[in-house]
C-alpha positions in Angstrom: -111.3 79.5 156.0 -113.4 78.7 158.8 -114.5 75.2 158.1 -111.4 73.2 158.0 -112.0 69.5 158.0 -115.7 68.3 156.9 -114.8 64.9 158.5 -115.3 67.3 161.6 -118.6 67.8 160.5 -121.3 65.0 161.7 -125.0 65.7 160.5 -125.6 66.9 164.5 -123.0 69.8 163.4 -125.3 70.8 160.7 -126.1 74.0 161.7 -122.4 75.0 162.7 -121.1 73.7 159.3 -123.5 75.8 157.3 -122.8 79.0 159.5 -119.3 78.1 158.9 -119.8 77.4 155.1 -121.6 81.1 154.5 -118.8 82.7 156.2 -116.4 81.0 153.8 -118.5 82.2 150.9 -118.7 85.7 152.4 -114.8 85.9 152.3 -114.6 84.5 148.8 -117.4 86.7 147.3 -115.0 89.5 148.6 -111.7 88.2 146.7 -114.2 87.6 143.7 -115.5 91.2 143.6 -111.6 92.7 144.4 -111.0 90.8 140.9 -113.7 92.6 139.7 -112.9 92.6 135.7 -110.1 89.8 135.9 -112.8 87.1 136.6 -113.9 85.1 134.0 -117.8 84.0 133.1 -116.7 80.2 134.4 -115.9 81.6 137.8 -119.2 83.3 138.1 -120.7 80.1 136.5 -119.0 77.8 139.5 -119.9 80.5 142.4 -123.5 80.7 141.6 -123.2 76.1 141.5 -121.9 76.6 144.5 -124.8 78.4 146.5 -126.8 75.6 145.2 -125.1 73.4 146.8 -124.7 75.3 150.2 -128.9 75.0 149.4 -128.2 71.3 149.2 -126.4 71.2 152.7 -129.2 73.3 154.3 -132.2 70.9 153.5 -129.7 67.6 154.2 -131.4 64.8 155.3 -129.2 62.7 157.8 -129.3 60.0 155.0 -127.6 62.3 152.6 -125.5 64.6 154.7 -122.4 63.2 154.0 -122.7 63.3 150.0 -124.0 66.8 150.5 -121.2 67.6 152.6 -118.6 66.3 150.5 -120.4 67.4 147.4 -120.1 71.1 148.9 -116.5 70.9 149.7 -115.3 70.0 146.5 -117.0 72.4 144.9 -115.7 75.1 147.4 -112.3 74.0 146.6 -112.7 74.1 142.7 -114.0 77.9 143.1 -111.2 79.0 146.0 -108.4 77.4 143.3 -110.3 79.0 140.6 -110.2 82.4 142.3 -106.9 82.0 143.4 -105.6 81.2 139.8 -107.2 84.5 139.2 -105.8 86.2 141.8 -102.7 85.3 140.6 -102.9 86.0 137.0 -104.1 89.9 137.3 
């Protein structure tokens, strides 16, 4: 996980946060395709939410960067516990 805090993340950091963000999405996509049959529609469901809102942090205003921001996050928890819960049930 290469993002670590988003409190780290001021809307100047934009650019490294989003880098940051697609790298984290690159390593869960793997772990999501290694499950291959033992993922479940709602995973797929939350995964494809959550590219919208890595969308959403891309075209953040400075007004709206840290709903975005947090908005992102908690979705990126929800799918890496969601994967994880997979992970360990196969």
């Amino acid at each position: 996980e290469s993002l670590g805090s988003t409190e780290d993340y001021t809307y100047d950091k934009k650019d490294a946060f989003v880098t940051g963000a697609q790298a984290d999405l690159n390593a869960l996509d793997q772990k999501i395709q290694a499950l291959s049959g033992n993922a479940d529609a709602s995973l797929h469901d939350k995964r494809v939410a959550l590219d919208q809102k890595l969308t959403d942090v891309k075209n953040a205003t400075q007004d709206n960067w840290n709903d975005v921001k947090t908005a992102f996050a908690n979705s990126y928890a929800d799918v890496k516990n969601s994967v994880k819960q997979a992970w360990d049930a196969r």
